[in-house]
C-alpha positions as MATLAB code, in Angstrom:
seq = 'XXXXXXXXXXXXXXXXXXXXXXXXXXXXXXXXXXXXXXXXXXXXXXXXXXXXXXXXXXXXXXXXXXXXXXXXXXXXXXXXXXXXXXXXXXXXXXXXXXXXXX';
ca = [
      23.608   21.371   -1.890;
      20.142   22.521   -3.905;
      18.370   22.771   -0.969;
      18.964   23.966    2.797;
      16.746   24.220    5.177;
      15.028   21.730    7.919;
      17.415   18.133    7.162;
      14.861   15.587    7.694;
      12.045   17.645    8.718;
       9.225   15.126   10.161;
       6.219   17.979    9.578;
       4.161   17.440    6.400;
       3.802   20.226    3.735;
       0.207   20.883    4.979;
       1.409   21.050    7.891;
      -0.222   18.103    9.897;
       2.332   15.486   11.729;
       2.527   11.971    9.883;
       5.267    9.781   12.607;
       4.330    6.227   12.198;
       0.628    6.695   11.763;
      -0.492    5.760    8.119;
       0.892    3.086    6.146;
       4.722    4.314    4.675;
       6.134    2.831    1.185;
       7.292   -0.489    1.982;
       3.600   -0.919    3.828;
       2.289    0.109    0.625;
       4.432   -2.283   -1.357;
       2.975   -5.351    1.054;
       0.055   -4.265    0.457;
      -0.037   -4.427   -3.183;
       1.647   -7.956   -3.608;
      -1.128   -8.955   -1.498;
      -4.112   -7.949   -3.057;
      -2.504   -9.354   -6.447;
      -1.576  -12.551   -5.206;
      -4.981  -13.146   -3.540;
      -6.974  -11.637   -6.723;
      -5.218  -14.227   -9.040;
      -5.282  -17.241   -6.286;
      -8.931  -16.315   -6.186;
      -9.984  -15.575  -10.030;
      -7.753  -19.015  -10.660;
      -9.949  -20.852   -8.156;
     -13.362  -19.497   -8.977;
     -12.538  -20.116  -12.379;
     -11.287  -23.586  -12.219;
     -14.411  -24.079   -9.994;
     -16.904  -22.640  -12.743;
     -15.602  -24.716  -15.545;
     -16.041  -27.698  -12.892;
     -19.972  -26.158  -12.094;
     -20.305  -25.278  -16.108;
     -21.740  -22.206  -14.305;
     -20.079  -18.441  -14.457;
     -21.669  -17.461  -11.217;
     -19.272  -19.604   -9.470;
     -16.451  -17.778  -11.066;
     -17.788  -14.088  -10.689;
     -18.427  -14.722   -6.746;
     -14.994  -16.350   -6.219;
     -13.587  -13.088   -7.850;
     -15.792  -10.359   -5.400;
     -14.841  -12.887   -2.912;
     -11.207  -11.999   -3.482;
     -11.724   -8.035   -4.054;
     -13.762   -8.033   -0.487;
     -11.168   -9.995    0.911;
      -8.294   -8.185   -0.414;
     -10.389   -4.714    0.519;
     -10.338   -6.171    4.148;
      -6.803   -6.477    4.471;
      -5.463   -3.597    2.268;
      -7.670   -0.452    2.513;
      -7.454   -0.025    6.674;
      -4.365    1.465    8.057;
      -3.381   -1.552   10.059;
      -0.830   -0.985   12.567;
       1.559   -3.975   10.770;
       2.139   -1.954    8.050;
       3.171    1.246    9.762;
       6.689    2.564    9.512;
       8.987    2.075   12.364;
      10.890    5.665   11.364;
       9.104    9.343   11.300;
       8.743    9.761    7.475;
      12.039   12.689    6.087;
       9.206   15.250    3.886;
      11.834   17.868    1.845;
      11.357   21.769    2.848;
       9.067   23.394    0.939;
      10.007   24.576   -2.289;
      12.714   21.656   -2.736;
      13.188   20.006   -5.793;
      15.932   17.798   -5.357;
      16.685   14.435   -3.221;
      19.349   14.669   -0.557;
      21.977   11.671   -0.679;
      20.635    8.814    1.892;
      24.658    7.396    1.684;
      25.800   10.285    3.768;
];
């Protein structure tokens, strides 16, 4: 193997302990098919509701409706999207993955 040292070490690089308290990948991943999918659902509304209006205000507020509303949901940690496993950081120094098969 390329690199030996601490197998699945939970301590960051810098040294400060992460364990299930900030948001791990497949949070992250959530996270960003929400904020599309409520972006586009809103843009597609506010703009289907200023061609209705004939007015562009309607569309531009639907759309900072959306990024507020998307903001609200995504930015915070939430506890949701927190990993259920301690996040496996590399030693220091490593450049390679280890095999997750074995």
């Amino acid at each position: 193997p390329a690199c030996q040292g601490k197998e699945g070490a939970s301590d960051r690089p810098g040294g400060s302990k992460m364990g299930g308290m900030h948001v791990d990948m497949d949070g992250q991943r959530i996270c960003e098919s929400l904020y599309q999918v409520i972006i586009v659902v809103f843009s597609t509304v506010g703009f289907i509701g200023g061609y209705f209006f004939e007015s562009f205000k309607v569309t531009v507020y639907a759309v900072l409706a959306g990024v507020a509303l998307s903001s609200l949901l995504c930015v915070p940690d939430w506890g949701i999207l927190r990993g259920k496993e301690k996040a496996q950081w590399l030693p220091e120094g490593c450049t390679t993955r280890p095999n997750r098969g074995g």
